[in-house]
N, C-alpha and C positions, 0 to 999 in steps of 0.2 A: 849265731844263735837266733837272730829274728830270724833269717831263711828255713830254719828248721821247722820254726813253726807253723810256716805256710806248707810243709810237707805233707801233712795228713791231708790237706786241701784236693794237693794234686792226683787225685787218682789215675785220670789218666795220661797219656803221654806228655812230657815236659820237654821243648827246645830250650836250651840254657845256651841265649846269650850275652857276649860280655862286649862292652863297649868300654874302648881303652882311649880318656882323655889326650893322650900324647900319641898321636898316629907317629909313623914311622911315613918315608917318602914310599914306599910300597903302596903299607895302607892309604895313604891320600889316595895315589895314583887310581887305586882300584873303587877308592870312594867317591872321585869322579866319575867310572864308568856309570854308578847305579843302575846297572841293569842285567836285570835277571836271565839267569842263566842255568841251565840242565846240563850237567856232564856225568854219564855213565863211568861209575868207582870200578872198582877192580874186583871190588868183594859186596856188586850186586845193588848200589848205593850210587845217589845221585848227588847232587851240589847244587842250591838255590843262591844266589847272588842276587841285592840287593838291596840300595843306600849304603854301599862297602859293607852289610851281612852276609855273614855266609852262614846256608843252614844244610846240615848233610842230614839227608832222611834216607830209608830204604826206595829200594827201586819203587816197589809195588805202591807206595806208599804218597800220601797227600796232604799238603801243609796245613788244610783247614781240620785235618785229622786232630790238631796236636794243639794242646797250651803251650802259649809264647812267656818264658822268663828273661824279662832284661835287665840287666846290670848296669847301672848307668843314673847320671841326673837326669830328669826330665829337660827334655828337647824338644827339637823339630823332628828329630829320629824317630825318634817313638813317638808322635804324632801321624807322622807320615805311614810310618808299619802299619799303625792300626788303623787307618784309611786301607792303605792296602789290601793286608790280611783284615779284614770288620767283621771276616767267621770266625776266629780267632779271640779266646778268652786272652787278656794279655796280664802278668804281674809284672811289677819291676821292683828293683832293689838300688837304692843310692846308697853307695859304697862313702860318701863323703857322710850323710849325715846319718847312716846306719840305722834307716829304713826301709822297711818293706810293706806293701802295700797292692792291691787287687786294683788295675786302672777301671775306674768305671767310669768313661767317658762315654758320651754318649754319643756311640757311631751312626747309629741310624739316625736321627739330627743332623750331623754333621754333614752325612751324606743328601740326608734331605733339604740341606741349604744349599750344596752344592748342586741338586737338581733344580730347584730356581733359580739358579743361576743363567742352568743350560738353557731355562724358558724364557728369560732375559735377552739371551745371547741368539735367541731362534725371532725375536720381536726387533732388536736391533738391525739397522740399514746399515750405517757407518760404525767401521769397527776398528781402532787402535792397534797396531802389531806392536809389541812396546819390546824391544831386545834389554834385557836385564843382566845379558853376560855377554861376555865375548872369547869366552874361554873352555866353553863346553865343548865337547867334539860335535859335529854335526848340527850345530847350530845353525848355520846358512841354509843347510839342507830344508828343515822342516820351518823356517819363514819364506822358502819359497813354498815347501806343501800347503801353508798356509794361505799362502795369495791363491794356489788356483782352487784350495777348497771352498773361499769365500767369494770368488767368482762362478763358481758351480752354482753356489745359494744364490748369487746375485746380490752381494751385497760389496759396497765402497769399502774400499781400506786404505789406512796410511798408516807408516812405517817411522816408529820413533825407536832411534839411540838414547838410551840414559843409563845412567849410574844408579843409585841407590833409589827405590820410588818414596815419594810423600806427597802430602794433600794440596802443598801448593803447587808443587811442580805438576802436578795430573789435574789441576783444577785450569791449567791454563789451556786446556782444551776441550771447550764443553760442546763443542761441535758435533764429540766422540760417543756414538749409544752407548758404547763398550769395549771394554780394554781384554786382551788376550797375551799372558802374560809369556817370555819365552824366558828360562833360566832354569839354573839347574835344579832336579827333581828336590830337595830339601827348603828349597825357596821359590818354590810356586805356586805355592796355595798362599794364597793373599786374604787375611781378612777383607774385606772392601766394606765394611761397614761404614768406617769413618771418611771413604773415599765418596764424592761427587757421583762417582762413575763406577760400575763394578767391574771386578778384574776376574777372569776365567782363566782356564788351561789350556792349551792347544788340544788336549782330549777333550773336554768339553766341548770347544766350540766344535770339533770333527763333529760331535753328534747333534750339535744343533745345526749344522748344514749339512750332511750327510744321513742319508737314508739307509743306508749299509751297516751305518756302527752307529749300534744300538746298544742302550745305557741294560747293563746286565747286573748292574750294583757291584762290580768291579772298578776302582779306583786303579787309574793309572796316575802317576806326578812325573814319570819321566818320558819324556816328548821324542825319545829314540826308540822307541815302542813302537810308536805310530808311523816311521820309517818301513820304506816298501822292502820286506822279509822279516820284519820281527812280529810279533808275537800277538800284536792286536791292528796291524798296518792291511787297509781295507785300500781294495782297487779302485780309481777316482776314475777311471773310465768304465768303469760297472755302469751301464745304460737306467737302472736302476737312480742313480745317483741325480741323471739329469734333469732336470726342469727346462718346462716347456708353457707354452701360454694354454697345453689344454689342463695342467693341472689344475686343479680348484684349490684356491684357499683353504688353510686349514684353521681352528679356532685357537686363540691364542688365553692358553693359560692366566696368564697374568691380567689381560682385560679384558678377557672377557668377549672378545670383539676379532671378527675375523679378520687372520694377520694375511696382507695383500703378499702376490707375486715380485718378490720384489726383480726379479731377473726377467720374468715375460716385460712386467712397466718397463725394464731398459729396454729392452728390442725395438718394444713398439714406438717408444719415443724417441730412438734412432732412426726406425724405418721410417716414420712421419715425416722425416728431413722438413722441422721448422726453424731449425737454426737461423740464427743473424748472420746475413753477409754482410760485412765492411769492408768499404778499399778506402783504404789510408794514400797518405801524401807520395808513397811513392806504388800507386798506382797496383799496391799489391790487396790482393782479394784474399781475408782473412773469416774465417767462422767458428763465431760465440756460441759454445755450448755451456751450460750454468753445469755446473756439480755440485754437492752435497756444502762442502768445504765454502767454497764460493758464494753460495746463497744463506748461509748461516754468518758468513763474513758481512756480506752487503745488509742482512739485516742488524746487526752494532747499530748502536748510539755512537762508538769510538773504533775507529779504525786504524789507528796506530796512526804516529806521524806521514802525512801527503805532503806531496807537494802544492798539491791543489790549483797547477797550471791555468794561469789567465783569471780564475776568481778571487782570487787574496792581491789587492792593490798592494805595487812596490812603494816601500815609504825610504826616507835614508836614515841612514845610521844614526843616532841622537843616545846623548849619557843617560844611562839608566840609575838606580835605585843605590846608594853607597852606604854600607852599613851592616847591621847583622841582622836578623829577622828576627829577635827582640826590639832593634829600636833603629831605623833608617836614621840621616842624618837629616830627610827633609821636614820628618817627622815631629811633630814639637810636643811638648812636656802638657799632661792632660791632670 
């Protein structure tokens, strides 16, 4: 009865989808792939796949043509969709509390936070790969695409395993400009509001270090897109792509202030050959280059337990303190 009434609404074309809280091992399987897919029907009709949707439109025909009806409670689903499809008028309907309602989310926002991001992610030097699954297909594949795209831009990266993210565990590396998140398409878009650090997409940061793929106000979330033969996958040896020390800085969004080379500064401060040579006790010849990591480490107040060889006088063993930390026993009554 509520869906009726959204009827007159819809004048023009309506996709009616239904999201079915109890997947089947099928459904899972295919809700892992999330990724879109074209297959010519028999009678002239194609097949769009997508976050495990399937939408069958006419051949001739185009998904930003149509109103999206979902059936379902509010999720990441349908967050993600309308990122996705953001031409797209979208309704939904909750079959639990038998409502219906017009989403008026506000895409272009949303979109538009996500592009500060990308201008975050184009001012960062040092950038976080952070693996958030281990269970997606092709996940090795694009954390390597992701080391040589951000060696293209010239910019430091380190590679973290975790489980589930939160503020304390991302806070223990503030060393990091910025986090680039790898996981499956329904769980990559990250608030980072309340995080230290802000967390990006692997499409994301493609366009802030690539000059090839360029932001179209197309949203991608799933990271096998960007895979060399799919459907938004730009060639990283496109001479376009390279930086060189005659590019010029360009000005950066967020301050204002022109953002340096940062891949010419490596060259040159390789080619300079000013490193430290040491030779140690046995006579071998070693050379000290500082890195990002390194010189954010050496500047601490606290560098985690040292040894601190030859500076800390050895004392001997002697009884310490006996008691609980309400009340020692050498402690006396005040």
């Amino acid at each position: 009865m509520v869906v009726s009434r959204l009827e007159p609404t819809l004048t023009n074309k309506v996709i009616n989808h239904s999201i079915n809280s109890k997947k089947n091992k099928h459904e899972e399987k295919e809700h892992e792939e999330n990724i879109e897919e074209k297959e010519n029907g028999k009678n002239g009709k194609h097949w769009i796949r997508r976050f495990g949707c399937e939408f069958c439109l006419p051949e001739d025909h185009n998904i930003d043509e149509y109103k999206v009806f979902y059936i379902g409670q509010q999720s990441l689903n349908l967050t993600n969709l309308m990122m996705s499809y953001n031409k797209c008028q979208f309704y939904s309907y909750d079959p639990v509390m038998d409502t219906a309602r017009q989403e008026n989310i506000n895409v272009n926002k949303a979109l538009m936070k996500r592009y500060y991001m990308i201008q975050k992610a184009k001012d960062a030097q040092v950038v976080g790969i952070v693996v958030g699954t281990l269970g997606v297909a092709d996940y090795l594949e694009i954390i390597e695409r992701l080391k040589k795209v951000l060696s293209i831009a010239g910019k430091k990266y380190y590679t973290f395993v975790m489980g589930k993210l939160n503020v304390p565990k991302m806070a223990n590396f503030m060393e990091i400009d910025i986090f680039v998140l790898v996981a499956c398409p329904e769980n990559t878009l990250i608030d980072s509001q309340e995080f230290f650090k802000p967390i990006v997409t692997p499409y994301e940061m493609e366009i802030a270090c690539l000059r090839t793929q360029q932001w179209t106000g197309d949203y991608v979330t799933d990271f096998r897109q960007l895979l060399p033969g799919a459907s938004y996958s730009v060639d990283l040896n496109d001479k376009d792509n390279i930086v060189d020390e005659d590019d010029c800085p360009d000005m950066s969004l967020i301050s204002g202030q022109m953002r340096p080379n940062y891949k010419a500064n490596a060259e040159s401060s390789q080619s300079s050959d000013t490193s430290v040579v040491e030779r140690n006790q046995n006579t071998t010849i070693s050379t000290q280059r500082h890195t990002s990591g390194a010189e954010f480490l050496a500047s601490r107040s606290w560098k985690g337990l040292e040894q601190n060889l030859g500076e800390t006088p050895v004392r001997q063993a002697k009884e310490g303190r006996i008691g609980i930390a309400s009340k020692y026993t050498h402690e006396t009554d005040q």
